[in-house]
Each structure stands twice: as structure tokens, then as C-alpha cells.
N, CA and C of each residue as an Amber inpcrd file, in Angstrom:
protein
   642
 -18.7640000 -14.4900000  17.3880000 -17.6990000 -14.3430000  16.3970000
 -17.1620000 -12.9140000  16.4310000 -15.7290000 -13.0100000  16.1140000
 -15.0310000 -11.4000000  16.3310000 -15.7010000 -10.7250000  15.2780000
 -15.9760000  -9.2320000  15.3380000 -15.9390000  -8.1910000  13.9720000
 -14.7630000  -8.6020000  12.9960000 -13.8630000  -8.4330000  13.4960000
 -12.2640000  -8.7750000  13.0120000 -11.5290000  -9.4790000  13.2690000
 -10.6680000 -10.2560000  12.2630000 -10.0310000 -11.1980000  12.3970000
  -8.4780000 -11.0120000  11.9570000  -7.8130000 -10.9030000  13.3610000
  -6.1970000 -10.7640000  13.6310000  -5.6670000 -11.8830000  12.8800000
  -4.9740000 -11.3570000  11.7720000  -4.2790000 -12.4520000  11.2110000
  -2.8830000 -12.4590000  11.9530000  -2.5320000 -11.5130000  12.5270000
  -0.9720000 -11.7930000  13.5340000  -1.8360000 -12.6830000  14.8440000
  -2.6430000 -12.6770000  15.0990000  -2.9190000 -13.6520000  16.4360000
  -4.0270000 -14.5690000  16.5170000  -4.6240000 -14.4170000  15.9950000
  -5.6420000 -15.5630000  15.5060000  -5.0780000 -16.9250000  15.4460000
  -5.9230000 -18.1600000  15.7670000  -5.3380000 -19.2350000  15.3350000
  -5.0940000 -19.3220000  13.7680000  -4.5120000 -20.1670000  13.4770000
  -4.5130000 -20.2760000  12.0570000  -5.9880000 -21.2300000  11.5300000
  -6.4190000 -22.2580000  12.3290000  -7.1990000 -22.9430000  12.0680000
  -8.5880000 -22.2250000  11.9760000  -9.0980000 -21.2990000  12.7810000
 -10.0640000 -20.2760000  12.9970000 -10.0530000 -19.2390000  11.4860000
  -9.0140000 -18.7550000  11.2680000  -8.5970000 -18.0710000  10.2720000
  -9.1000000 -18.6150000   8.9220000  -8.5020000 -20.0370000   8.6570000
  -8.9320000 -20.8890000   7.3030000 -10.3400000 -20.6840000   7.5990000
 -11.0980000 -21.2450000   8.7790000 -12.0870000 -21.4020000   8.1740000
 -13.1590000 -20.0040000   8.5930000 -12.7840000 -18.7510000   8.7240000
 -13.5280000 -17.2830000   8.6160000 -13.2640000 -16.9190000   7.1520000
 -11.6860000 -17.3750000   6.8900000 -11.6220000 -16.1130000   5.6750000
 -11.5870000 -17.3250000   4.0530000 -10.6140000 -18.2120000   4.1360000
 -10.1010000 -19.0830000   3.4640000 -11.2980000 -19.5970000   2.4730000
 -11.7150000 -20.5360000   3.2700000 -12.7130000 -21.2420000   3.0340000
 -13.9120000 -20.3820000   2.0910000 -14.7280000 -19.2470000   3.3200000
 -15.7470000 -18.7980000   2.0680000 -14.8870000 -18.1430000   0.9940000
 -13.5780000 -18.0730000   0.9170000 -13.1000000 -17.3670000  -0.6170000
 -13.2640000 -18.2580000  -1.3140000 -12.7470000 -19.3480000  -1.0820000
 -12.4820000 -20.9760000  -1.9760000 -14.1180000 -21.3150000  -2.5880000
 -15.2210000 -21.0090000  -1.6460000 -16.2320000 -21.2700000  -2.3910000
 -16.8090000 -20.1290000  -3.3630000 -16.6690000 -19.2610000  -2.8020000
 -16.8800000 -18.2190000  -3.6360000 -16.3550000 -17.9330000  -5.3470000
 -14.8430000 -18.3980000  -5.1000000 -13.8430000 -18.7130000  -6.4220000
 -14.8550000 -19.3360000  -7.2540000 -15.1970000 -20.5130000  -6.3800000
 -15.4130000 -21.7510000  -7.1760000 -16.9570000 -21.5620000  -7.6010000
 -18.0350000 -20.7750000  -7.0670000 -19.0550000 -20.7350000  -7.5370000
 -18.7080000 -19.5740000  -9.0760000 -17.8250000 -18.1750000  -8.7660000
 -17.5000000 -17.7200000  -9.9980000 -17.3570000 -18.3380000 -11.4310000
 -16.4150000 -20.0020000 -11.0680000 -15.7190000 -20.5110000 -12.0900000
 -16.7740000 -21.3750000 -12.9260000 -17.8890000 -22.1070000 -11.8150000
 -18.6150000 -22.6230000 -12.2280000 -19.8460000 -22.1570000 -13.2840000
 -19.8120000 -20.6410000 -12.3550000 -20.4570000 -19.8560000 -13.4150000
 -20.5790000 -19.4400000 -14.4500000 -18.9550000 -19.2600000 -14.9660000
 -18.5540000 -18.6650000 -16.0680000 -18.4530000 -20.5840000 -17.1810000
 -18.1330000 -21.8330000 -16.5520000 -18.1350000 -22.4370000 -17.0930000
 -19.2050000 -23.4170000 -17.9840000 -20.3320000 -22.8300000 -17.2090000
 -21.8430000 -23.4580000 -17.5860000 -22.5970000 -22.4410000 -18.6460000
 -21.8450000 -21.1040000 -18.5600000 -22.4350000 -20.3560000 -19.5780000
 -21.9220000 -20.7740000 -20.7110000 -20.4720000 -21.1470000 -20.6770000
 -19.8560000 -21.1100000 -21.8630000 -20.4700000 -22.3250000 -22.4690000
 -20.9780000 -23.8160000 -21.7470000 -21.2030000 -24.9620000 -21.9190000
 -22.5160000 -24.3180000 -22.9140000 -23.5790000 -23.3140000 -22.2880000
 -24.3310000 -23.0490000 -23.1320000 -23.9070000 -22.3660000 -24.4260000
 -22.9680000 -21.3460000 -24.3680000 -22.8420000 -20.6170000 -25.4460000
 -22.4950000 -21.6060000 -26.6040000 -21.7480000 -22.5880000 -26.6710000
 -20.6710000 -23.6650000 -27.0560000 -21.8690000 -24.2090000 -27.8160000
 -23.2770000 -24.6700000 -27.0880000 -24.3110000 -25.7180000 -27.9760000
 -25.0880000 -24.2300000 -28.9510000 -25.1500000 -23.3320000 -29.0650000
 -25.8810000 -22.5200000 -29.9490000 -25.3300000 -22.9570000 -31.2870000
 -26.4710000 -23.2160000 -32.2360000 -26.7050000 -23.6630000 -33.4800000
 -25.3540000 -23.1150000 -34.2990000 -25.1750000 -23.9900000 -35.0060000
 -24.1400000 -22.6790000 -36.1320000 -23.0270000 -21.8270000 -35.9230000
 -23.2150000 -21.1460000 -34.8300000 -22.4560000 -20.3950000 -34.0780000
 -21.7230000 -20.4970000 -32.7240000 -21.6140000 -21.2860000 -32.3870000
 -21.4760000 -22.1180000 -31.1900000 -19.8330000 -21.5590000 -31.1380000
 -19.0470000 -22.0240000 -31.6580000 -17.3750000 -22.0580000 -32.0470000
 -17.1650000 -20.6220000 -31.7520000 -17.7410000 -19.9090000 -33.2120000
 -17.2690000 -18.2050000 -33.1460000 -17.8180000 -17.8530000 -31.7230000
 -19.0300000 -17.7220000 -31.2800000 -19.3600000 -16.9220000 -30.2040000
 -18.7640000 -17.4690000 -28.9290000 -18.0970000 -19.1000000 -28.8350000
 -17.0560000 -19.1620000 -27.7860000 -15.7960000 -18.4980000 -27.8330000
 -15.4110000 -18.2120000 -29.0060000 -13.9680000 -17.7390000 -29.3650000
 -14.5670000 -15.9730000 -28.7430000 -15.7110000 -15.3670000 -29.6560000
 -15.5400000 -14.1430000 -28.7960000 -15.5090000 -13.5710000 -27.7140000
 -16.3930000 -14.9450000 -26.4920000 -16.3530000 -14.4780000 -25.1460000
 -14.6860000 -14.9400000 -24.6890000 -13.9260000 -15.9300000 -25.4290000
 -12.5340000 -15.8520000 -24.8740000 -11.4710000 -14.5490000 -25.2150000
 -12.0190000 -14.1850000 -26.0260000 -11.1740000 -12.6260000 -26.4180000
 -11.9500000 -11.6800000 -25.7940000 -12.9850000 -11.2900000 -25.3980000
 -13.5740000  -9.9320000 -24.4640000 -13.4950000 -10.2720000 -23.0640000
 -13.5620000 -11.6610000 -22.7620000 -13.6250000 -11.5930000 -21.2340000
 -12.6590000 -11.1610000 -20.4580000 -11.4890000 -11.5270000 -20.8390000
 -10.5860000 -11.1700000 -19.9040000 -10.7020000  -9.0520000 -19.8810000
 -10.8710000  -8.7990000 -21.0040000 -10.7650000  -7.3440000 -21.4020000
 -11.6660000  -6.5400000 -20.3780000 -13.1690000  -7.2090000 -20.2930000
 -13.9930000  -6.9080000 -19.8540000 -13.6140000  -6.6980000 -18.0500000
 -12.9890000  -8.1770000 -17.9690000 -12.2620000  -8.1350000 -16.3970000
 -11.6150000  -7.2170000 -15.6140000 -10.4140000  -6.7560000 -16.9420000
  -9.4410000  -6.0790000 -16.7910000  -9.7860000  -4.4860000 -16.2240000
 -11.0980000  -3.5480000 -17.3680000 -12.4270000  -3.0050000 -17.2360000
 -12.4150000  -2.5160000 -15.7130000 -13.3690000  -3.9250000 -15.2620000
 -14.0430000  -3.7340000 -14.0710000 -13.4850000  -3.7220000 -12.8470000
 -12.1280000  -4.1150000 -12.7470000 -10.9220000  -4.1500000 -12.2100000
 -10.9570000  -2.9430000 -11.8520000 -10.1770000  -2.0740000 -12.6420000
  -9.8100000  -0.8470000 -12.4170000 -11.1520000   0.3670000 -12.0870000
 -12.4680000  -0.0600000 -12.6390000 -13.4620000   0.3030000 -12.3220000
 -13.8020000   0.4600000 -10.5110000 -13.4300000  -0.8420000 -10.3570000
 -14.1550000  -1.3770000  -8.7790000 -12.6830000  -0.1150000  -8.1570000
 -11.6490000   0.2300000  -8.8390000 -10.6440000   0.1300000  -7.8390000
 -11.1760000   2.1890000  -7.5420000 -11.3260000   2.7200000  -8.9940000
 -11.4410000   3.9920000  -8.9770000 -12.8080000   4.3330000  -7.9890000
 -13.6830000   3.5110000  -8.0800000 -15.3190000   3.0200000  -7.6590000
 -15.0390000   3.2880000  -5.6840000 -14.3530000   2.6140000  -5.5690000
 -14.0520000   2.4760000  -3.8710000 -13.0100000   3.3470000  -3.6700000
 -12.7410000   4.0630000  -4.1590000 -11.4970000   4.9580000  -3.2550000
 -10.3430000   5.0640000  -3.4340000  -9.8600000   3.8710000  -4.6270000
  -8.3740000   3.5290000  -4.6990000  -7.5190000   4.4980000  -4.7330000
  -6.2870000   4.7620000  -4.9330000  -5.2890000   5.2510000  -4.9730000
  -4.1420000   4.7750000  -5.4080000  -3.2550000   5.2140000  -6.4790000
  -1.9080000   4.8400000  -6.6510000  -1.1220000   5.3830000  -5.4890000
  -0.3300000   4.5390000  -4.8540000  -0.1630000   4.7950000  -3.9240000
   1.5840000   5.1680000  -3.7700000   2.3120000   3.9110000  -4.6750000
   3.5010000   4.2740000  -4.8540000   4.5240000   3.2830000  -5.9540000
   5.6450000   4.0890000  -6.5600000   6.3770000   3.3610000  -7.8380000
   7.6940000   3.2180000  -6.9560000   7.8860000   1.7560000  -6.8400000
   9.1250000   1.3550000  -6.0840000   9.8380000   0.6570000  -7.1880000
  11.3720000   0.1560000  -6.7940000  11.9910000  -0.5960000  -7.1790000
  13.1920000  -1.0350000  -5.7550000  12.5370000  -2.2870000  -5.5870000
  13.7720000  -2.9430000  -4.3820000  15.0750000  -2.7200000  -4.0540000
  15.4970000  -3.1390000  -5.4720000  16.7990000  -2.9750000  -5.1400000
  17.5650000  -1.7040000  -5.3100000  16.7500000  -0.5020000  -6.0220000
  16.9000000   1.0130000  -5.4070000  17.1670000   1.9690000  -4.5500000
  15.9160000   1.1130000  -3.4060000  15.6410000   1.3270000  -2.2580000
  14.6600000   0.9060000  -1.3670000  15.4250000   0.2940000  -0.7360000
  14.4940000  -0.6500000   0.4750000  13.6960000  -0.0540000   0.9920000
  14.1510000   1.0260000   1.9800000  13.1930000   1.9100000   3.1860000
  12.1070000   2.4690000   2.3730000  11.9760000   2.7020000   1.2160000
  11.4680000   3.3910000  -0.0730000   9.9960000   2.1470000   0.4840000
  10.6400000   1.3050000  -0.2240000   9.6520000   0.3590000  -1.0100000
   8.7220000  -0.3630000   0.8950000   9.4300000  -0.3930000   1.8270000
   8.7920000  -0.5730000   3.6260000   7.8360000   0.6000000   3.8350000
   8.7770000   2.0470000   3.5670000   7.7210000   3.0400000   3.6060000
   5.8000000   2.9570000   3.3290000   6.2990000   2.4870000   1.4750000
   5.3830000   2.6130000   0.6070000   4.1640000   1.3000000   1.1520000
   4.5680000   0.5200000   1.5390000   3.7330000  -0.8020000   2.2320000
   2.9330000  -0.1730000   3.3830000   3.7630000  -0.0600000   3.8150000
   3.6210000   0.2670000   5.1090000   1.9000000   1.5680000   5.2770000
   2.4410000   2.3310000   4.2120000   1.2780000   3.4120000   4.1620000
   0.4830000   2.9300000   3.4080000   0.5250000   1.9710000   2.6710000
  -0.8800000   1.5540000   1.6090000  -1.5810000   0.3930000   3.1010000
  -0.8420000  -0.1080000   3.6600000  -1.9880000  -0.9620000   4.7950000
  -2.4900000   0.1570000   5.5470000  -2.3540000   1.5530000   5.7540000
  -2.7940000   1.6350000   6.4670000  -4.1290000   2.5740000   5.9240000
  -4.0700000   3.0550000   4.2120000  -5.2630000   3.2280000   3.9990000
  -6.3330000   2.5510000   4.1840000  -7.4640000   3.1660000   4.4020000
  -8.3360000   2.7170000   4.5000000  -9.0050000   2.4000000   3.1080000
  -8.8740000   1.8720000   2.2450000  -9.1700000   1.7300000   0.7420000
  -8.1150000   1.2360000   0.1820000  -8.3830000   0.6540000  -0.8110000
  -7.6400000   0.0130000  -1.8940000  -6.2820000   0.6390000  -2.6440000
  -5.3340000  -0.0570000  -2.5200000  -4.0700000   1.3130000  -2.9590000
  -3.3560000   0.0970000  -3.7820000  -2.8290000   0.6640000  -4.8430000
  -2.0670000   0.6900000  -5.5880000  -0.3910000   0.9040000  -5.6860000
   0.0960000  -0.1250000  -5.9130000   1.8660000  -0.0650000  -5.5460000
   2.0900000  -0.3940000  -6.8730000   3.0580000   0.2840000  -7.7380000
   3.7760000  -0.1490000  -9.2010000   4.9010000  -0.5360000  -8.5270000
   5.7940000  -1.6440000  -8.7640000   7.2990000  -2.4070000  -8.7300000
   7.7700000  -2.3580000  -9.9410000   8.9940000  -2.2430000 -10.6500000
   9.5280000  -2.5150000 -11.2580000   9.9860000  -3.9940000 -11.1710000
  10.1340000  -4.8150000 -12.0970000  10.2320000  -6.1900000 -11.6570000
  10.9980000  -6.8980000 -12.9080000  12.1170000  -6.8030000 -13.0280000
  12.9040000  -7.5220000 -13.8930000  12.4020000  -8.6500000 -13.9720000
  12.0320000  -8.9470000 -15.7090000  11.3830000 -10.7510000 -16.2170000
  12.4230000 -11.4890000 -17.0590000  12.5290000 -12.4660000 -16.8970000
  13.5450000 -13.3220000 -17.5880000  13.4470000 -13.0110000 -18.7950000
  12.3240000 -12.8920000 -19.5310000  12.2990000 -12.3300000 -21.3740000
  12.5490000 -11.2840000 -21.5410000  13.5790000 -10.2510000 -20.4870000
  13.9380000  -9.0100000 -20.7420000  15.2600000  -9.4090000 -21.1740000
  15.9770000 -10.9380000 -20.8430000  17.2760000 -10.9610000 -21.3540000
  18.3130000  -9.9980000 -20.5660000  17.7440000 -10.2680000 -19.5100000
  19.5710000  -9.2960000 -18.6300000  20.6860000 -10.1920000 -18.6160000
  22.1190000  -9.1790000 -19.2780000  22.9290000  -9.8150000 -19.1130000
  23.2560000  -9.6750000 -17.7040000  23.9910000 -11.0790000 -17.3840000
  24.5410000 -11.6940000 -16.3570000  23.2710000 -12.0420000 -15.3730000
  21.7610000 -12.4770000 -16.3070000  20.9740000 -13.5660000 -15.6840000
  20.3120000 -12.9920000 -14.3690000  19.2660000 -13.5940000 -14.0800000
  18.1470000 -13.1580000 -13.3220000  18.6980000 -12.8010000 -11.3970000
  19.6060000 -13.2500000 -11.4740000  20.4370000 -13.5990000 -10.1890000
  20.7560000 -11.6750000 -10.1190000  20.8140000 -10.6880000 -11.2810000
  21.3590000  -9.5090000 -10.9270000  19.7520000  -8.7170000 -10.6800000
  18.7080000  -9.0210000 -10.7310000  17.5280000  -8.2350000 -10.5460000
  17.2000000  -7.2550000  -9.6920000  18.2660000  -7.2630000  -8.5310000
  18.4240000  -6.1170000  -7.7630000  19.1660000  -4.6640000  -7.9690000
  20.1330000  -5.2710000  -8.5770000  21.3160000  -4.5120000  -9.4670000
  20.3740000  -3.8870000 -10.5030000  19.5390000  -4.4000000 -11.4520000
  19.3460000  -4.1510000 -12.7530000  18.2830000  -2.8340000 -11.5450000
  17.2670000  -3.1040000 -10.6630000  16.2780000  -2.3790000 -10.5450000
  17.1630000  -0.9980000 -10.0000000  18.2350000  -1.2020000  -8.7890000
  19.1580000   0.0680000  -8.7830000  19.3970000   1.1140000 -10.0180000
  20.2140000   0.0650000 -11.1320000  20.6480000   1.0310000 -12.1160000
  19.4880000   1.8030000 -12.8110000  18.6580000   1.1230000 -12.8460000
  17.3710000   1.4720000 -13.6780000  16.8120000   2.8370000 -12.7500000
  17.0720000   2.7420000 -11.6400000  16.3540000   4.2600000 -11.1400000
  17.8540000   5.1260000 -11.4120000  19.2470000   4.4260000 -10.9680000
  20.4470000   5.7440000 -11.1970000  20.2700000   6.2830000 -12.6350000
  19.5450000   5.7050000 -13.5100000  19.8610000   6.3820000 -15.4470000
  18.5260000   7.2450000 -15.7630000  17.1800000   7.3870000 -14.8080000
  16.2930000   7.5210000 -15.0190000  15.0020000   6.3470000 -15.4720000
  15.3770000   5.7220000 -15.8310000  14.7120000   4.4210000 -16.5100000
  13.3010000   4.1720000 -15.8810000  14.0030000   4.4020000 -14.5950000
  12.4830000   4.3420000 -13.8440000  12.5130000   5.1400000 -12.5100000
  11.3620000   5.5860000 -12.0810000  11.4400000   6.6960000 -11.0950000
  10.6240000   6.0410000  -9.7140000  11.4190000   6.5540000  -8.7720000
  10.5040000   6.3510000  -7.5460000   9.6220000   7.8470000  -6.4810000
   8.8170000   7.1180000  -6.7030000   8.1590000   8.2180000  -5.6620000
   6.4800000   7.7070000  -4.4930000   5.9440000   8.0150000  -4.0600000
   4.8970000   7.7780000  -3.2360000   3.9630000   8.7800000  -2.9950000
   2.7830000   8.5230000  -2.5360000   1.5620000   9.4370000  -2.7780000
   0.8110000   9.3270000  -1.6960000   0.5880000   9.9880000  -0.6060000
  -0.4980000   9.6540000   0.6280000  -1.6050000  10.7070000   0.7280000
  -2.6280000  10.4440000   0.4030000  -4.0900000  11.6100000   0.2630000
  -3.7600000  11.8050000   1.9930000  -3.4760000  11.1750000   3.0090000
  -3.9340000  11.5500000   4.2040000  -2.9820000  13.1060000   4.4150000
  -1.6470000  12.9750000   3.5390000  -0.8800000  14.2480000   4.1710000
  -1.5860000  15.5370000   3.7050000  -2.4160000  15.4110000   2.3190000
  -3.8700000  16.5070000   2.0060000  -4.5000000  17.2090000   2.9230000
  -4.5320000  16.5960000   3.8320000  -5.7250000  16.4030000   5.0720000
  -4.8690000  17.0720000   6.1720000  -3.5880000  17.2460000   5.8310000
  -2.6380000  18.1280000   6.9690000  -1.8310000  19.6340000   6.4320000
  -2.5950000  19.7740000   5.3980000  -2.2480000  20.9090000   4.5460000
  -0.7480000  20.3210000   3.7110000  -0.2180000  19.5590000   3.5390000
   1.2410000  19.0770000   2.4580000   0.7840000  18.1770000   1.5810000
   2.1130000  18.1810000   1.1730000   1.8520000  17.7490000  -0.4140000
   1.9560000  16.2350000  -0.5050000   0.5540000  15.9010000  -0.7190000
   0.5520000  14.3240000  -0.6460000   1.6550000  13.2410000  -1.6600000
   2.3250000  14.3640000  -2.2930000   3.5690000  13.4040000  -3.4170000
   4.4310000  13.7470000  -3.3880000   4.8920000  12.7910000  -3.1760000
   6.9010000  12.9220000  -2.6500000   7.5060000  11.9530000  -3.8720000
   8.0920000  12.7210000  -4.5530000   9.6330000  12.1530000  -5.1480000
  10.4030000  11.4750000  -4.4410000  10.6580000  10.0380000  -4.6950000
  11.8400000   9.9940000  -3.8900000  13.5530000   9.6970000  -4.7100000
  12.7350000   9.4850000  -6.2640000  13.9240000   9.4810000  -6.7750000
  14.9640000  10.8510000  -6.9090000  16.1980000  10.7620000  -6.8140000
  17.4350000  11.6500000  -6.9350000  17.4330000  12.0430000  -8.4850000
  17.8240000  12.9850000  -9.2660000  17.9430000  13.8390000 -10.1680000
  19.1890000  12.3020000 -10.8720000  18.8050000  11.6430000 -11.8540000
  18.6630000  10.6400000 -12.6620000  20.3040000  11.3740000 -13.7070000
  20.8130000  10.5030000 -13.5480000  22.2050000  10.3300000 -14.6510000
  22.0420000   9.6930000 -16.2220000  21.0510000  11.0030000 -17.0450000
  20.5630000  10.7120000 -17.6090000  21.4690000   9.7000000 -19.5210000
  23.4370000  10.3430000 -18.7440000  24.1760000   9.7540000 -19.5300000
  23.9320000   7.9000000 -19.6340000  23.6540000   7.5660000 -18.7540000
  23.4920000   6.5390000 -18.4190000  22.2560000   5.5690000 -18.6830000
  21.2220000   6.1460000 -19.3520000  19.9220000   5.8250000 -20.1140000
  20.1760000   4.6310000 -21.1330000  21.1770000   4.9430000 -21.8910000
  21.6030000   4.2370000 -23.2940000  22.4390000   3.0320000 -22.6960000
  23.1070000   3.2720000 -22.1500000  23.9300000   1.7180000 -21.6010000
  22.8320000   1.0860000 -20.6090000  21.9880000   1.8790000 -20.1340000
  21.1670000   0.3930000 -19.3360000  20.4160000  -0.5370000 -20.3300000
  19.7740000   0.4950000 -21.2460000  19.2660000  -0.3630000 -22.5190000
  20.1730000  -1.3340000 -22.9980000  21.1830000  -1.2780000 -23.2410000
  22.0100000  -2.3290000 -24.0630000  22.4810000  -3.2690000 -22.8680000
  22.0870000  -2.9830000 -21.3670000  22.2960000  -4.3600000 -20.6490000
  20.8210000  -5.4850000 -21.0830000  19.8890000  -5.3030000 -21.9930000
  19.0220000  -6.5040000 -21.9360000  19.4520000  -6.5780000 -23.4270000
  18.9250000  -7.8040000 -23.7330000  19.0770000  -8.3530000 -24.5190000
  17.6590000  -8.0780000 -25.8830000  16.3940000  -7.7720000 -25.3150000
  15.5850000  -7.5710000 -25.5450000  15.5260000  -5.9600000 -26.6090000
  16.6130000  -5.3590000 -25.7030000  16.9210000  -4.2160000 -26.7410000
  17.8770000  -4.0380000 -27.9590000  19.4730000  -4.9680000 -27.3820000
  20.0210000  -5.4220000 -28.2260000  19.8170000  -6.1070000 -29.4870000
  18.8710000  -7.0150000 -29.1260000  18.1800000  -7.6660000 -30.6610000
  17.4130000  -6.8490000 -31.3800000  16.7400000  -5.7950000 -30.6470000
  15.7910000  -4.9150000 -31.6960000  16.7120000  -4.0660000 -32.6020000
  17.9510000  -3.8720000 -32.1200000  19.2380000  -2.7770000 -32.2060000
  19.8710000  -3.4840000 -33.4920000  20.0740000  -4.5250000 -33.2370000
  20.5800000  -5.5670000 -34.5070000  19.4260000  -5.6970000 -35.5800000
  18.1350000  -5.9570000 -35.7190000  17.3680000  -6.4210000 -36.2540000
  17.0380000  -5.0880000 -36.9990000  16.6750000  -4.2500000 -36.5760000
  16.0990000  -2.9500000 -37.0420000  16.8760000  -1.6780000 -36.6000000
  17.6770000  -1.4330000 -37.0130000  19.0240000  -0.1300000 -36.4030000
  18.2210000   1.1040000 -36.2880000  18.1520000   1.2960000 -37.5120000
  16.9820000   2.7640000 -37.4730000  16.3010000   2.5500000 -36.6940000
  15.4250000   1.8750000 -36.4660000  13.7530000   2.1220000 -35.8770000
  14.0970000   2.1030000 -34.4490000  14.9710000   1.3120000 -34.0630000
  15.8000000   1.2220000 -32.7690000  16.3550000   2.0140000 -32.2570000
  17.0320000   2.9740000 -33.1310000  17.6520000   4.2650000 -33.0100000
  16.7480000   5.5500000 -32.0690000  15.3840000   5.4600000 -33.0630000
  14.4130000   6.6170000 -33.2620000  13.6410000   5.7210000 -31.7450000
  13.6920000   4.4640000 -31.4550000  12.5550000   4.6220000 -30.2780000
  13.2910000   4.6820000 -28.9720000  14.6630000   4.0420000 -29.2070000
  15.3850000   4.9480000 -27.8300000  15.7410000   6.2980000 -27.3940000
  15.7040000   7.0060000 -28.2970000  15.7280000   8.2240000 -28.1730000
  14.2170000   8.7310000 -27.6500000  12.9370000   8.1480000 -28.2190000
  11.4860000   8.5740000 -27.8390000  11.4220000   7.8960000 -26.1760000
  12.2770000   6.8690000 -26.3270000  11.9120000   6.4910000 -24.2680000
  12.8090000   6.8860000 -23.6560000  13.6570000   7.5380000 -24.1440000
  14.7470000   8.6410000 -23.1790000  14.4950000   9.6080000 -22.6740000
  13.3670000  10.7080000 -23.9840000  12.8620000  11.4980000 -23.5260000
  11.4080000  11.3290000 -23.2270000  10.5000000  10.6000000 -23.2740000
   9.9390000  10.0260000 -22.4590000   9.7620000  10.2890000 -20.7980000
  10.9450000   9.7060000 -21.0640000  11.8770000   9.3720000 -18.9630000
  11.8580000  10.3080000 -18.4400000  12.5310000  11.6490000 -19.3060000
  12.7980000  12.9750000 -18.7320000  11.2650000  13.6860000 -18.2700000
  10.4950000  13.4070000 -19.6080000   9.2850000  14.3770000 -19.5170000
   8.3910000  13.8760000 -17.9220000   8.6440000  12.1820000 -17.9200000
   7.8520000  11.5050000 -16.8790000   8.4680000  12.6110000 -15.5390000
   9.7950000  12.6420000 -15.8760000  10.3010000  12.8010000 -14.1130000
   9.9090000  14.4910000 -14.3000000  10.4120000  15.3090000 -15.0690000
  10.0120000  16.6230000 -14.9340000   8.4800000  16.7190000 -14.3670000
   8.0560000  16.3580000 -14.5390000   6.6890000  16.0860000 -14.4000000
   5.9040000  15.4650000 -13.0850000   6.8130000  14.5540000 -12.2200000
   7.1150000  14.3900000 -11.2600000   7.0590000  15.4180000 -10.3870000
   8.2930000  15.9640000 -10.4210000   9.4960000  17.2350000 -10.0470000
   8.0160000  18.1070000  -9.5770000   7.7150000  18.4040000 -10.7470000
   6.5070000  19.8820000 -11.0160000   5.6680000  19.8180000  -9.6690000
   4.8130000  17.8140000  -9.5250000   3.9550000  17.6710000  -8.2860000
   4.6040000  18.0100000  -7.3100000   5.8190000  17.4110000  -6.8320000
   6.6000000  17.3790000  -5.7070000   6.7530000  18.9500000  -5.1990000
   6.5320000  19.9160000  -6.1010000   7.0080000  21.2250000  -5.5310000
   5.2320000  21.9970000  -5.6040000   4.5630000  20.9800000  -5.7340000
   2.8620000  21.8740000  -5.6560000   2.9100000  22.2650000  -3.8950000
   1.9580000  23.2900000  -3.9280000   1.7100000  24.0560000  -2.1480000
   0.6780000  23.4030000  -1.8880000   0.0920000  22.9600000  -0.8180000
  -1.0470000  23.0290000  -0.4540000  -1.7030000  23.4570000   1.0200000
């Protein structure tokens, strides 16, 4: 059997059953696991109900936890904050260098959701992720520990100096903000102004890494 298994050349049939398969059992011994405890927790006297209800409210928490645990644990890295329709070569770059760590890396997307209420509908999600980096809204940049290792600065900005006039009208393209705007004016008032500057402090802050020596 190979050390490694070429998923560009490998059969596919060889493939299912090296990698596929023991995941599928593996899943499934997890699920079984977690489902026979609960079968026990469920018959405890008296308490049976509450102490199922509490392992359904901590578990996932607990998951969430060990998640980020395992990720800091092995090496991880944030690796990079894209948005697609921003910038493509951006977001190929950023792939491109997280396969080739050797460890676990981390990519943030911006990702327009239908309960954000964009006007003119999910069909503009490329558009919305553009404007959202032209107003500041959201920033792009990337992070490679290997350029450390060549004396430069492993964090690159790649977003452009943000049209920050333009903050307040991207908000009022969702709908999600509009209703808070109608519903509660004040409070709406006071928290767009706190994620405006927010935005600024994020990217200044940015800016600051991007110009560290090393």
C-alpha cells in the first residue's frame, strides 16, 4: 500500500476505499457513541429529561472548545480573510498557500446569507462581497509563517485604503439593517456608528502589521 494517496491520480475506487470508507466508520462509531450514552443518560431516575437537555446545550459548546483547541494544539494558523467577489487572485493565492502548509490553516470568507436580506436577492453575492471590501466593511489580507523563515513580513494587506463614505449605504443595502433602523432608530443609530469605527480600528490595525520589519 502507498504512504500516500494521490487524490489527482489515484483510482477513484482505491481512494473510497483508503480514505472514504474508514471515515464513514469512524463517523459512525462517534455517533453511536454519543447516542448510547445519551440512551443511558435519558434512563437516570428523576433526572433523566434535565440531564438530557444539559448534555444538548454543552455539547455542541464543548465541541466548538476542542475544535479550536485541536486547531491551536497542531500548529494551526489563520491563514487568510477573503471575499470572492473582491478578489479572485486574492482568494487562489490564499488556497493555494494554506495547501501547502504543512498544518492546519484557517481561511475566513465573507459569505453573503439569504437572512441578511440583500436587496436585489442572493443572485448579487459577488457584488455585495466587492462593495463590502470598497466601504471597508470587510478587509482582505493573508498571513504565511513560512515568509518568517525568510526574514519578511508574514502579513500582507491586501485590501486598498477603504472608502470609508461608503460604510453607511452598504448597511442600508440589507435589509437586516434597515429593519433594525425602522424598529429602533436610536439604538441603530449608536451601533452603526460603533461598527464603522470598529472597521477603521480593525484595518488601522491591519495597516500597523503590514508595515512590522522582520
Amino acid at each position: 500500500m502507498a504512504a500516500e494517496n494521490n487524490l489527482g491520480k489515484d483510482k477513484v475506487s482505491r481512494l473510497v476505499w483508503r480514505i472514504a470508507i474508514p471515515s464513514m466508520l469512524g463517523q459512525f462509531v462517534s455517533v453511536l457513541y454519543s447516542i448510547v450514552d445519551r440512551i443511558y443518560i435519558g434512563h437516570i431516575p428523576e433526572i433523566g429529561t434535565a440531564a438530557l437537555t444539559g448534555v444538548g446545550i454543552t455539547f455542541p459548546i464543548i465541541t466548538l472548545i476542542s475544535a479550536f483547541s485541536s486547531l491551536i494544539a497542531m500548529g494551526g494558523a489563520p491563514r487568510a480573510s477573503i471575499a470572492m467577489g473582491a478578489d479572485k487572485q486574492q482568494v487562489l493565492k490564499a488556497f493555494r498557500e494554506a495547501e501547502a502548509y504543512k498544518g492546519p490553516s484557517l481561511i475566513i470568507a465573507y459569505a453573503p446569507c439569504i437572512n441578511h436580506g440583500i436587496k436585489g436577492g442572493m443572485t448579487r453575492t459577488q457584488t455585495v462581497g466587492k462593495e463590502a471590501v470598497a466601504c471597508g466593511y470587510w478587509h482582505l489580507w493573508h498571513y504565511n509563517p513560512e515568509l518568517a523563515e525568510q526574514g519578511k513580513n508574514p502579513f500582507v494587506l491586501d485590501s486598498k485604503e477603504p472608502d470609508w463614505s461608503k460604510f453607511r449605504e452598504f448597511l442600508m443595502k440589507e435589509v437586516r439593517y434597515t429593519s433594525l433602523l425602522k424598529t429602533f432608530p436610536a439604538e441603530a443609530e449608536e451601533l452603526f456608528e460603533a461598527a464603522e469605527e470598529n472597521a477603521k480600528w480593525r484595518y488601522a490595525g491591519y495597516q500597523r502589521l503590514s508595515k512590522m520589519e522582520y
